[in-house]
C-alpha positions, 0 to 999 in steps of 0.5 A, spaced: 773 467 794 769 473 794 770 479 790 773 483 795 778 477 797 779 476 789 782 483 788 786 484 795 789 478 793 791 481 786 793 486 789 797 484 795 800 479 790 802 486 785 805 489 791 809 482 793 811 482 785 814 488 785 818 489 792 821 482 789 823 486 782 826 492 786 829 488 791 833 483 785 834 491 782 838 493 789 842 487 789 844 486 782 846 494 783 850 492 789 853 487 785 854 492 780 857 497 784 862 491 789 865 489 782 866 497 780 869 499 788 876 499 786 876 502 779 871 508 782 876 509 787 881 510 782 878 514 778 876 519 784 884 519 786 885 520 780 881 526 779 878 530 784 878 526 791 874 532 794 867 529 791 867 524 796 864 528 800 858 527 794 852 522 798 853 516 794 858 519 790 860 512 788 853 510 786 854 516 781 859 515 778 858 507 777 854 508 770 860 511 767 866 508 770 863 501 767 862 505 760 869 507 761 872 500 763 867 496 758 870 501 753 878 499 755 877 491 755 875 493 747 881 497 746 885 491 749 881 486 746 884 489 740 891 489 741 894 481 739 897 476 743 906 479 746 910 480 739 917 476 742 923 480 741 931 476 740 935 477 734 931 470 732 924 473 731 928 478 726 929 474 721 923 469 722 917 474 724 915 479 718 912 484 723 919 484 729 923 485 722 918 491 720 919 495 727 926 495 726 932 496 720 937 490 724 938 486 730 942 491 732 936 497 732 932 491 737 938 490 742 939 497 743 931 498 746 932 493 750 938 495 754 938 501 754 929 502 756 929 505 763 927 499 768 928 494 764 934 492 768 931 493 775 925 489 773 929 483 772 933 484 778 927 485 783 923 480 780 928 474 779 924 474 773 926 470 766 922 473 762 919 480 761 912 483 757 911 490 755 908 495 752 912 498 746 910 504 743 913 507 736 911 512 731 909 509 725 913 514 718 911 513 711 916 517 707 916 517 700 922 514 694 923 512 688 925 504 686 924 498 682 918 494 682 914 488 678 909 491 673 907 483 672 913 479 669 918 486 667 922 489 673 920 497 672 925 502 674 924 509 677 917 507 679 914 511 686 914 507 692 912 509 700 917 506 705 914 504 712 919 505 718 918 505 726 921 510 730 922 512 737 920 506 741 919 505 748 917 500 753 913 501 758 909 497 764 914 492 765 911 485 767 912 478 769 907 475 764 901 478 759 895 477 764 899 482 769 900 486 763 893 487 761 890 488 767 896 493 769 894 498 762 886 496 764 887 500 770 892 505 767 888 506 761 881 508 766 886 512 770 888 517 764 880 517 762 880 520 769 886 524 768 883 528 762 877 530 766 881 533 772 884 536 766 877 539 764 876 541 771 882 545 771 881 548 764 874 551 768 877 554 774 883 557 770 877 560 765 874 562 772 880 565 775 882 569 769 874 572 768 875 574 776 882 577 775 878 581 769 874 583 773 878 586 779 882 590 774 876 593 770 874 595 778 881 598 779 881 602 773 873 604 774 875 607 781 880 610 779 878 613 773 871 615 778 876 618 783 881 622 779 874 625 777 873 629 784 880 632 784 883 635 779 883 631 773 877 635 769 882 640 769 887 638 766 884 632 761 878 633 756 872 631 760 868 628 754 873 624 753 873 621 761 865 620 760 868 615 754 872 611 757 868 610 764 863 608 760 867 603 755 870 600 763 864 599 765 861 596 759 867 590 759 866 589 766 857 588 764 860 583 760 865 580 764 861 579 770 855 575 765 861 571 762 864 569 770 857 567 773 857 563 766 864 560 768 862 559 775 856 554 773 859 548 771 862 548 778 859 551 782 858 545 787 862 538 788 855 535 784 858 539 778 865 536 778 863 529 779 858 531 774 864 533 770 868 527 770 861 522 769 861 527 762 868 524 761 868 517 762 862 517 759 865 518 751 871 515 752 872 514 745 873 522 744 880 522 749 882 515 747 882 511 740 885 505 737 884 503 729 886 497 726 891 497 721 892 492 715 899 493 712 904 489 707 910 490 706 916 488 703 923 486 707 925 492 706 919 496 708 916 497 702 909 499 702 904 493 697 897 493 694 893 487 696 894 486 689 902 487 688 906 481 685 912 482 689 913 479 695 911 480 701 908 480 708 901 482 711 902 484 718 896 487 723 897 493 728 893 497 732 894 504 731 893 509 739 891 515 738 890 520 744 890 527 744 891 528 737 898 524 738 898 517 734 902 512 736 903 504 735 902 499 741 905 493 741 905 487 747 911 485 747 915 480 751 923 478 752 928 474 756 932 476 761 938 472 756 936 478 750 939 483 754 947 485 755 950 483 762 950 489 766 
């Protein structure tokens, strides 16, 4: 082979190894992009379905709905196996027994949650998962306590309690539950960007209101001028008004061409919801929560003496509201006969 030959062959060879490398980088996108399909849809439904009229609009968003949906399966990863509820697990389980003062508190939230009833009957379902969602409250009392074997009165206790609980999502079994809250969780990421757009176009619409008005005011102002006006109001004082109007109005059209950039084309609202999902964790957080307790809700130190149980939870925290989350599951026999 000839150096001529060798050289060709070398880069024939590179040309071939790379069309090979993009042609395995345009499949495992492809694959990439099938196994998003149905999670960008929902986002963009959710959203701003206009930016379907973006080219490769879903190829856009992919990145960011995988970041989003990776960060999901986490949160849900975070969230333990379904708590049973009955009057049973009351009495044995410490963490059922913490969520609720008596057995009665736990019935009540079963008869009375809305669409539990309907999903048995619908379903001839026997048992039902759900989450539960509740606020956590630490109030603060005087008791008893052991300080080592001498039982200590008046001694500064936090008690913990569970309020507002409700049940949400409904389902036949845990896997249905999980992969309902995935989807559900994706769409409410989605909806916070539909919120950031319509927090923009409010912004602009009152800028432009702004600007109508100061415009008014200046015609107005402009047109009392070539009458009569002179006349009957100091002139001095005209000339400071018009140019204070037309003043605001410089700073009101700076500031609408300002408003008007983040969405100025429907590229700008997809890249607003790509800015969303892409910090995921600034819309949506979930903190583990480690905390021991006695029977009576008392607040333990890992080192305290008296008895008592650890439980574990997982405390949601979404828009500056905190609430706890639980898989639960219950059967249809829990519930009072309709």
């Amino acid at each position: 082979m000839t150096n001529d030959q060798g050289f060709l062959h070398q880069v024939f060879g590179g040309l071939a190894a790379f069309a090979q490398q993009h042609l395995a980088e345009h499949r495992r996108h492809q694959e990439r992009l099938a196994a998003m399909r149905d999670a960008i849809e929902h986002v963009v439904d959710a959203s701003e379905p206009r930016i379907r009229l973006v080219g490769n609009y879903a190829d856009k968003l992919l990145g960011a709905v995988e970041t989003a949906s990776l960060y999901v399966e986490k949160v849900l990863r975070q969230l333990p196996p379904a708590a049973t509820l009955d009057a049973r697990a009351w009495s044995r389980d410490p963490q059922v027994n913490a969520f609720f003062a008596t057995t009665d508190d736990l019935q009540a939230l079963l008869a009375e949650a809305p669409g539990i009833q309907a999903f048995f009957k619908e379903n001839g379902a026997e048992r039902c998962y759900a989450l539960m969602l509740m606020i956590k409250q630490e109030t603060e009392s005087f008791g008893t306590a052991l300080r080592g074997d001498v039982l200590v009165r008046d001694v500064r206790q936090i008690r913990v309690s569970f309020s507002r609980h409700r049940l949400f999502f409904p389902a036949i079994n845990e896997k249905q539950l999980r992969e309902d809250l995935q989807q559900r969780m994706l769409v409410f990421l989605a909806t916070r960007a539909l919120e950031r757009i319509n927090y923009l176009r409010d912004q602009r619409s009152m800028l432009e209101e702004q600007r109508r008005r100061l415009q008014a005011q200046l015609r107005a102002l402009r047109s009392h001028a070539q009458g009569l006006q002179p006349l009957l109001s100091p002139t001095d004082s005209s000339m400071h008004r018009e140019t204070a109007l037309e003043q605001r109005l410089i700073q009101v059209e700076k500031d609408l061409v300002a408003a008007r950039k983040p969405l100025a084309t429907l590229d700008d609202y997809l890249k607003q919801i790509q800015q969303v999902l892409s910090q995921p964790e600034t819309y949506l957080q979930a903190r583990p929560l480690t905390l021991r307790l006695t029977r009576l809700g008392i607040k333990l130190s890992p080192q305290s003496p008296e008895p008592g149980e650890t439980i574990s939870l997982i405390e949601l925290d979404s828009l500056g509201e905190q609430r706890i989350g639980v898989l639960v599951r219950f059967g249809r026999e829990t519930l009072p006969p309709v």
